[in-house]
C-alpha positions as CSV (number, residue, x, y, z in Angstrom):
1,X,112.8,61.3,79.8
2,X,116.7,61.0,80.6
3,X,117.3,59.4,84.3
4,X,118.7,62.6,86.6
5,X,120.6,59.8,89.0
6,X,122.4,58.0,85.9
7,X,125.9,59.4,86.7
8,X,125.4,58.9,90.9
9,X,126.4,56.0,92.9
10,X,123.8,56.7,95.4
11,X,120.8,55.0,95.4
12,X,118.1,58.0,94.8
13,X,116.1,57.0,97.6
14,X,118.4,58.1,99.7
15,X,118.6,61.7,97.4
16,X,115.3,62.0,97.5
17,X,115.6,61.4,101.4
18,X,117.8,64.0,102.2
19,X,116.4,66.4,99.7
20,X,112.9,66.4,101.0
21,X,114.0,66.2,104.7
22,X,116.3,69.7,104.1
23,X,113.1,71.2,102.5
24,X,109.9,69.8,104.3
25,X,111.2,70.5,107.7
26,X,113.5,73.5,109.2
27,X,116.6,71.3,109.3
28,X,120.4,72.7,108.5
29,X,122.8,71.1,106.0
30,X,124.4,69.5,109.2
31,X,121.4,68.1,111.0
32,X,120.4,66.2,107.5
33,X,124.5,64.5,107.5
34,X,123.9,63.5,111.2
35,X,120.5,61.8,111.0
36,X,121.8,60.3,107.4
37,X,124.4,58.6,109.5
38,X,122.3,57.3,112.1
39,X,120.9,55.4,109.4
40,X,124.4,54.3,108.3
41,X,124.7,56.7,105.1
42,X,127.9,58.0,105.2
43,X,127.6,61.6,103.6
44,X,128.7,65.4,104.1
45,X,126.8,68.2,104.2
46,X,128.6,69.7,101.1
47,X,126.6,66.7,99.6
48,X,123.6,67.5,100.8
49,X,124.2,70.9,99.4
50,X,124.7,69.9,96.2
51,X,121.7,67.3,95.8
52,X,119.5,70.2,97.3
53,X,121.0,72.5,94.2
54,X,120.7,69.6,91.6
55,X,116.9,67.9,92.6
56,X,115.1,70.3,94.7
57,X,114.2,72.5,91.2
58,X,113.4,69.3,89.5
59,X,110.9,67.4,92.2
60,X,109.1,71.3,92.9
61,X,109.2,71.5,88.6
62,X,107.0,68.1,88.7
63,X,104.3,68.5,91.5
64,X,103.7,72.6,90.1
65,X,103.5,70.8,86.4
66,X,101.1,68.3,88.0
67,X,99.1,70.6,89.9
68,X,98.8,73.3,86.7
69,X,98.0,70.8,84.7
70,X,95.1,68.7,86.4
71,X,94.0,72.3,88.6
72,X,94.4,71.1,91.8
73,X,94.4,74.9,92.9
74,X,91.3,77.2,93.3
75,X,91.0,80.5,91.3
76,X,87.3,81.3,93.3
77,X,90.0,83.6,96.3
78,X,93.7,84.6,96.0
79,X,95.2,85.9,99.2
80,X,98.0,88.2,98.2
81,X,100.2,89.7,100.9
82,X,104.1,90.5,101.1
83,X,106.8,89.9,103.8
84,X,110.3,91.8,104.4
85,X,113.5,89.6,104.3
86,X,117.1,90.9,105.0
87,X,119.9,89.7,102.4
88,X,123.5,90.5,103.2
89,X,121.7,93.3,105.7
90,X,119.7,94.9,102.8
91,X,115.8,95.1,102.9
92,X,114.1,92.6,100.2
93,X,110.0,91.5,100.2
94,X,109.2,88.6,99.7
95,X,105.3,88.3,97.7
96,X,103.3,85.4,98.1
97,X,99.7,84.3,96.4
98,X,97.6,81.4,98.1
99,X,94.2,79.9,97.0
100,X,91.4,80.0,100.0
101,X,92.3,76.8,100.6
102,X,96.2,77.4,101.6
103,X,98.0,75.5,98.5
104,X,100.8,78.4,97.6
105,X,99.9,79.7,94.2
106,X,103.3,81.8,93.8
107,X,106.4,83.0,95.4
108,X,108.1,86.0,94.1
109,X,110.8,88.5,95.3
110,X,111.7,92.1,94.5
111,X,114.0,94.7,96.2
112,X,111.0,96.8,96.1
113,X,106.9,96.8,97.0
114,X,106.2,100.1,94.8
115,X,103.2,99.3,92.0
116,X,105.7,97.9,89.2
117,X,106.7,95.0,92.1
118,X,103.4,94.4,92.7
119,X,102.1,94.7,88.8
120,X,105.1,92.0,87.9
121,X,103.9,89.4,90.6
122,X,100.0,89.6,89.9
123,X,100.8,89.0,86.0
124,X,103.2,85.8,86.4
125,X,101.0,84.8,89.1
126,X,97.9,85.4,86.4
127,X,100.1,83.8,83.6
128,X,100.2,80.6,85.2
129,X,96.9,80.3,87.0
130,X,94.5,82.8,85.1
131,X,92.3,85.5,86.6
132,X,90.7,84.5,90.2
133,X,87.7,85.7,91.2
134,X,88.7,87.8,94.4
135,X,91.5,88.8,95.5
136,X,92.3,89.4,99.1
137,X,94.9,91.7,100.0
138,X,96.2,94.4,102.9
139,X,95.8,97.8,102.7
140,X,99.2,98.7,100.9
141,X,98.7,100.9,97.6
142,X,100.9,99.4,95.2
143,X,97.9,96.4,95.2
144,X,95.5,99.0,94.5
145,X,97.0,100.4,91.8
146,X,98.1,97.4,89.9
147,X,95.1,96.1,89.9
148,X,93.1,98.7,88.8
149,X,96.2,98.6,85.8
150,X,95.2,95.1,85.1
151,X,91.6,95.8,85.0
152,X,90.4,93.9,88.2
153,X,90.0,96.8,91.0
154,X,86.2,95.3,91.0
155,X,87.5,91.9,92.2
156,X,89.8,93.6,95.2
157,X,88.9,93.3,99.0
158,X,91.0,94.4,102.2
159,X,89.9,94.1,106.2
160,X,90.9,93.2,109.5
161,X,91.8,89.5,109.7
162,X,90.7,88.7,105.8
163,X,94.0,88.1,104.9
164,X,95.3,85.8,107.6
165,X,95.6,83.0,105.5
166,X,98.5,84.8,103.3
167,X,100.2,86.2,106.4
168,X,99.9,82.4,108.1
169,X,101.9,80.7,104.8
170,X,105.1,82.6,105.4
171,X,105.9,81.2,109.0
172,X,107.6,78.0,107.1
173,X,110.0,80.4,105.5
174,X,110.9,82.4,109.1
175,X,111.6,79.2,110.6
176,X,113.7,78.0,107.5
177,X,115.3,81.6,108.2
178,X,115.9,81.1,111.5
179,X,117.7,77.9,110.5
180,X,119.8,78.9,107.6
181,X,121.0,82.4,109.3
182,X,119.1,84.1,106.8
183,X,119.6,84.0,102.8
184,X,122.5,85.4,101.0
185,X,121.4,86.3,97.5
186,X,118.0,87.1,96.4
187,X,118.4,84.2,93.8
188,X,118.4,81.5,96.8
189,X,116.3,83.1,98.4
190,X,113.8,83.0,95.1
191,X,114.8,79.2,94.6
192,X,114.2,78.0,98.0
193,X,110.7,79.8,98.2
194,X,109.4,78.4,94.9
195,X,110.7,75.0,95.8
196,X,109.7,74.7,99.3
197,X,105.9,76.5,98.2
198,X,105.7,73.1,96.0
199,X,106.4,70.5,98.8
200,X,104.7,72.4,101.0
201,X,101.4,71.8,98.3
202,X,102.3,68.5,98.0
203,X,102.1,67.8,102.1
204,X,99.6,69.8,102.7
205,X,96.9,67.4,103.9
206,X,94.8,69.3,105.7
207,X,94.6,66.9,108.7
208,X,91.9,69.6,110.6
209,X,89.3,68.4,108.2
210,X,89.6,64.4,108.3
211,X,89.6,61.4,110.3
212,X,93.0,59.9,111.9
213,X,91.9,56.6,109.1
214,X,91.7,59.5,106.4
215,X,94.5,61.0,106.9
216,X,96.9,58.5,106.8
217,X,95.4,57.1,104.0
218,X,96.4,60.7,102.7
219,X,99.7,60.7,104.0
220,X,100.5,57.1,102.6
221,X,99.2,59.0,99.0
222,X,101.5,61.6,99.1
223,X,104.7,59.9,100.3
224,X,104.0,57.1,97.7
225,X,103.5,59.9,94.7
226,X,106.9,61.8,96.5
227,X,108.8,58.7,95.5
228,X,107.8,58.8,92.0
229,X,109.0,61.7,91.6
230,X,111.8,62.3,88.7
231,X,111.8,58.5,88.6
């Protein structure tokens, strides 16, 4: 595999740095430049931009190939559910898939949430992960009827408070929202979801469940196997 960083004269620590920092936490272009340079990197946002563009497809591309391939996801409950996002003051929805255990199966976005929207996301969703055994969703028709297109109506459950964990992953995005004064196109908006979905997998340690001694042992884990990434 070619080296991504052969033609920068930055070290790609300090790439992978900024590039995770922009996508792991609700920071702007701006904020990542001014805490670079308390660390005495000398950079512009315009730079930061442009990393973001160049390496944030390409770390999300390995930890979704690494996941997919050794399935570190669960197919026994999907959560499906869909959230509205303005572009350029037009109405977009944004869909989302998550296993019962929170990892972010799929991001997708459509201009509509009619049954062809939803019948597009379940099959790329289905592509990649295959056929999960139930599938938790709200009460809006188009789920109903493209699942019964797909053949799993059987496998489909709605209620009060089922589907929390769905509604629960898109808070990330608001605040990312909130942050970048909303998306301009649907294509960033489609490329930031997918990519920030990944990291989000990746750092998604479940601290709830373990020991303070655990869980940095887990943390230490992930930010070790972050800086392997596209090395």
């Amino acid at each position: 595999m070619r080296n991504p960083f052969r033609y920068f004269k930055t070290s790609p620590e300090i790439i992978r740095l900024a590039v995770m920092m922009y996508i792991r936490f609700p920071l702007s272009l701006r904020n990542i430049e001014d805490l670079l340079h308390e660390r005495g990197i000398d950079i512009t946002h315009e730079t930061v931009r442009f990393w973001w563009n160049r390496f944030g497809p390409l770390f999300a591309k390995s930890i979704r190939r690494g996941r997919v391939r050794n399935t570190n996801y669960s197919n026994w409950t999907w959560h499906l559910d869909e959230v509205f996002v303005r572009i350029n003051g037009e109405l977009h929805y944004l869909w989302r898939a998550v296993d019962h255990e929170g990892e972010v199966l799929e991001a997708f976005i459509t201009k509509r949430r009619d049954r062809k929207a939803a019948l597009k996301f379940l099959r790329k969703a289905m592509k990649r992960y295959g056929r999960p055994d139930v599938v938790v969703t709200d009460r809006l028709g188009s789920y109903k009827a493209a699942m019964r297109e797909i053949g799993n109506a059987g496998r489909q459950e709605t209620g009060r408070r089922l589907n929390n964990r769905a509604e629960n992953s898109h808070q990330p995005l608001r605040g990312r929202e909130k942050v970048m004064t909303r998306f301009r196109s649907m294509r960033s908006l489609q490329k930031f979801a997918a990519v920030q979905s990944s990291i989000h997998n990746h750092f998604n340690l479940e601290r709830h469940f373990y020991r303070r001694e655990e869980f940095k042992e887990n943390r230490t884990q992930a930010l070790a196997e972050r800086h392997q990434l596209a090395a």
